[in-house]
C-alpha positions as CSV (number, residue, x, y, z in Angstrom):
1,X,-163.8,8.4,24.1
2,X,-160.7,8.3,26.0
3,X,-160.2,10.3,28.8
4,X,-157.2,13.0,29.3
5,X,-154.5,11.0,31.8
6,X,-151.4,12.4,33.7
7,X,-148.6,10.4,32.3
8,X,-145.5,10.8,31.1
9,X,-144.9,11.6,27.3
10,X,-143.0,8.0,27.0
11,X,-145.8,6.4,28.9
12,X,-148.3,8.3,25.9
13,X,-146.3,6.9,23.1
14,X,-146.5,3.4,24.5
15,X,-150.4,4.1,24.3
16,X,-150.5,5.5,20.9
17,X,-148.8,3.2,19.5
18,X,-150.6,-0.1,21.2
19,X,-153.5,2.1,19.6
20,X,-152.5,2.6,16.7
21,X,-152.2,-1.4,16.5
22,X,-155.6,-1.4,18.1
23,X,-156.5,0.4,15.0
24,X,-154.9,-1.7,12.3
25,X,-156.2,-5.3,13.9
26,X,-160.0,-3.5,14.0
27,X,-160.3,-3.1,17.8
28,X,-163.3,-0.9,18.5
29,X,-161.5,-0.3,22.1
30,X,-158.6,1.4,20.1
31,X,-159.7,4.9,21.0
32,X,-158.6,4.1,24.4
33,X,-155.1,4.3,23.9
34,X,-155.3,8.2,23.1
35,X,-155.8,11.0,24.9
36,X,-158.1,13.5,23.2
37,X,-157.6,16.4,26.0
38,X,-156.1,19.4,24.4
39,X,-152.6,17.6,26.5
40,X,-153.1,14.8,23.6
41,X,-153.6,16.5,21.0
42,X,-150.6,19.3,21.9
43,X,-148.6,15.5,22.4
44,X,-150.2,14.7,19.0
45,X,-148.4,17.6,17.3
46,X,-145.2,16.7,19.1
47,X,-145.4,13.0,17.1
48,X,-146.2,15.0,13.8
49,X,-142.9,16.8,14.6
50,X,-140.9,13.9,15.2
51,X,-141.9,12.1,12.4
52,X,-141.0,15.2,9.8
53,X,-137.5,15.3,11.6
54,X,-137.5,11.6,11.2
55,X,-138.3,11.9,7.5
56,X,-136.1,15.0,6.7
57,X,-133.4,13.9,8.8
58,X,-133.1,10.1,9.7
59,X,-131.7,8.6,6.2
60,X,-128.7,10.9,7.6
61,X,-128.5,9.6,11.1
62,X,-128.3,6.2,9.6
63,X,-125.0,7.3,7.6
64,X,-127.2,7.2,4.3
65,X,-125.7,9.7,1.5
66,X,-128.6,12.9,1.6
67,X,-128.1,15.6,-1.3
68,X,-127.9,19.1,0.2
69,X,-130.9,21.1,1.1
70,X,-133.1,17.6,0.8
71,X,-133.7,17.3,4.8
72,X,-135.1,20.9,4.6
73,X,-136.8,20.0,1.8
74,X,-138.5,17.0,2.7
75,X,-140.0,18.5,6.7
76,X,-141.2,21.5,4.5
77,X,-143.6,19.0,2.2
78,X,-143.8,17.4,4.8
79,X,-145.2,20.5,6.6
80,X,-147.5,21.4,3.6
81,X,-149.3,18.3,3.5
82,X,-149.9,18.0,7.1
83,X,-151.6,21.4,6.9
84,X,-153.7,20.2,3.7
85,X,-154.3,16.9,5.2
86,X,-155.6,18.6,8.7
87,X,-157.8,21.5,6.8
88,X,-159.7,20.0,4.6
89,X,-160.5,17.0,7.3
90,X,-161.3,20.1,9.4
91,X,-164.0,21.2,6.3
92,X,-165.6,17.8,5.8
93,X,-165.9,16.9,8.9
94,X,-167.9,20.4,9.6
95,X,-169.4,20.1,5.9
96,X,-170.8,16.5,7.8
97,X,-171.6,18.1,11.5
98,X,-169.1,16.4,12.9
99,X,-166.8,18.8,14.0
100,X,-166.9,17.0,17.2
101,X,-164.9,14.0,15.8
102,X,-161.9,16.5,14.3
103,X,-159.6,16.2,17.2
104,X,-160.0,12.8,17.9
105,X,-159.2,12.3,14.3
106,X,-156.1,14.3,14.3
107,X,-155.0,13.1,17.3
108,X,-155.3,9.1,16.0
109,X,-153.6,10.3,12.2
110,X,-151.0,12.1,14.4
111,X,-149.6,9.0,16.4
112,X,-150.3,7.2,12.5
113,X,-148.2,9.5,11.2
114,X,-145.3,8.9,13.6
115,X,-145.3,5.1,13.1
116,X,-145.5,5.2,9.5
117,X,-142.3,7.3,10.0
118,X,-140.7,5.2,12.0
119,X,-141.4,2.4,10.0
120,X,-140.6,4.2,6.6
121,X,-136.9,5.2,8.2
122,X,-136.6,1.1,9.3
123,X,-137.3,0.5,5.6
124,X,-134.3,2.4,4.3
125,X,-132.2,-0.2,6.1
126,X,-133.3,-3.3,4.1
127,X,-132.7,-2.1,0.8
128,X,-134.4,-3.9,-1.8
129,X,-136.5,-5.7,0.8
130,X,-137.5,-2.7,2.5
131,X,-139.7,-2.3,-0.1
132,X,-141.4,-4.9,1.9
133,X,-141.7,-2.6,4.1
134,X,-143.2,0.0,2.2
135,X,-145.9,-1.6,1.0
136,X,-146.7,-2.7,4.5
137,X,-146.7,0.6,5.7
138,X,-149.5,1.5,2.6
139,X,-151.6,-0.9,3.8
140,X,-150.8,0.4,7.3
141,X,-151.9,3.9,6.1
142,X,-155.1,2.7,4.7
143,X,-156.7,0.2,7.3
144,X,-155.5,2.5,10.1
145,X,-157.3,5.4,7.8
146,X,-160.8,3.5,7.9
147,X,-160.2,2.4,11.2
148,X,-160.5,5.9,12.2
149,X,-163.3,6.9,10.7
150,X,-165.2,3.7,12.1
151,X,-164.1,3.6,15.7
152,X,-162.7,6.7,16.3
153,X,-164.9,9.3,14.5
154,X,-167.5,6.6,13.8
155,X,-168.5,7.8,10.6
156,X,-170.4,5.8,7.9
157,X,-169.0,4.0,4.9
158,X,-169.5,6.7,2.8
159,X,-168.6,9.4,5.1
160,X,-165.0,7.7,5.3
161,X,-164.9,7.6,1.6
162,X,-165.9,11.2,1.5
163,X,-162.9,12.3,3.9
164,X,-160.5,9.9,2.0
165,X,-161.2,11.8,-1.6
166,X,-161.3,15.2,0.1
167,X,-158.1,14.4,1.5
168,X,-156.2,13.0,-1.8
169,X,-157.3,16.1,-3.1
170,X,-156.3,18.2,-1.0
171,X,-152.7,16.6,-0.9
172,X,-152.5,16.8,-4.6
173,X,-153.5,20.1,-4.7
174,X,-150.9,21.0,-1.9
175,X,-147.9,19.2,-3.2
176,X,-148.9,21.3,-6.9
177,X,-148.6,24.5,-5.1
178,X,-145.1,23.0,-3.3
179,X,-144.0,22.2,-6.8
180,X,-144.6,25.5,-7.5
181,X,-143.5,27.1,-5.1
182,X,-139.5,25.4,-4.6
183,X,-136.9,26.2,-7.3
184,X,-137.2,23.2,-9.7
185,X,-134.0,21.9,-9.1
186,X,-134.6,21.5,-5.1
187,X,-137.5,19.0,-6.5
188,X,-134.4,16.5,-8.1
């Protein structure tokens, strides 16, 4: 696995995100590009971050009409399903014995998380053909997904499955208790 580096938090984006490509062109090498000190992960969380403030608040910074309330809205899902996404990888993974590979995990789906964002927010600029766009950043989501759990975590076939359906059901599960939980006309 990679080891920690002292570099700038610019130079660890560059490397994250030539991993993350490692990652979706199936590059065993890919784990190189992250740092899975408790630096990385900490730099991890920072993407995470980004990428909710990109979500809630980047249709805006591109002069795109946003109802009231929906930025706020859209980091705390966002927030939700992170924490969903992140605790029931953390039970699998230990339901497996392979609490080892959590960090590395989260670290990877972090930076994952950040370029979907990025890529999601360039979407909103192409209208009709940013749905384009979308779908490439499904498939994205997906390959980068198993990409993890072969090179990163190197779990088996199944094992991958396993996280993916404890991982839909745990976001499902999460945004029901959201939908709950906000006023019904904050979910318009």
């Amino acid at each position: 696995m990679a080891q920690p580096r002292q570099i700038s938090y610019l130079e660890e984006i560059k490397h994250a995100v030539r991993g993350c490509w490692a990652l979706v062109v199936g590059r065993r090498e890919a784990s190189e590009n992250f740092d899975f000190s408790q630096r990385g992960l900490i730099g991890s969380l920072i993407a995470v971050l980004i990428a909710m403030l990109l979500a809630g608040f980047g249709p805006m910074l591109l002069g795109l009409p946003v109802p009231a309330g929906a930025p706020t809205q859209s980091i705390i899902v966002n927030a939700v399903l992170f924490a969903a996404q992140a605790g029931m990888a953390l039970v699998v993974l230990r339901q497996m014995g392979r609490q080892d590979g959590f960090v590395p995990y989260l670290v990877t789906s972090n930076w994952v998380t950040l370029v979907s964002a990025v890529l999601l927010l360039v979407s909103t600029l192409f209208g009709a053909l940013g749905l384009v766009i979308l779908a490439a950043v499904a498939i994205f989501a997906l390959v980068t997904f198993i990409n993890i759990g072969r090179f990163i975590v190197t779990l088996s076939p199944l094992q991958i499955a396993l996280l993916f359906v404890s991982q839909a059901v745990g976001v499902f599960l999460a945004l029901g208790i959201v939908a709950l939980l906000l006023p019904p006309e904050a979910m318009i």
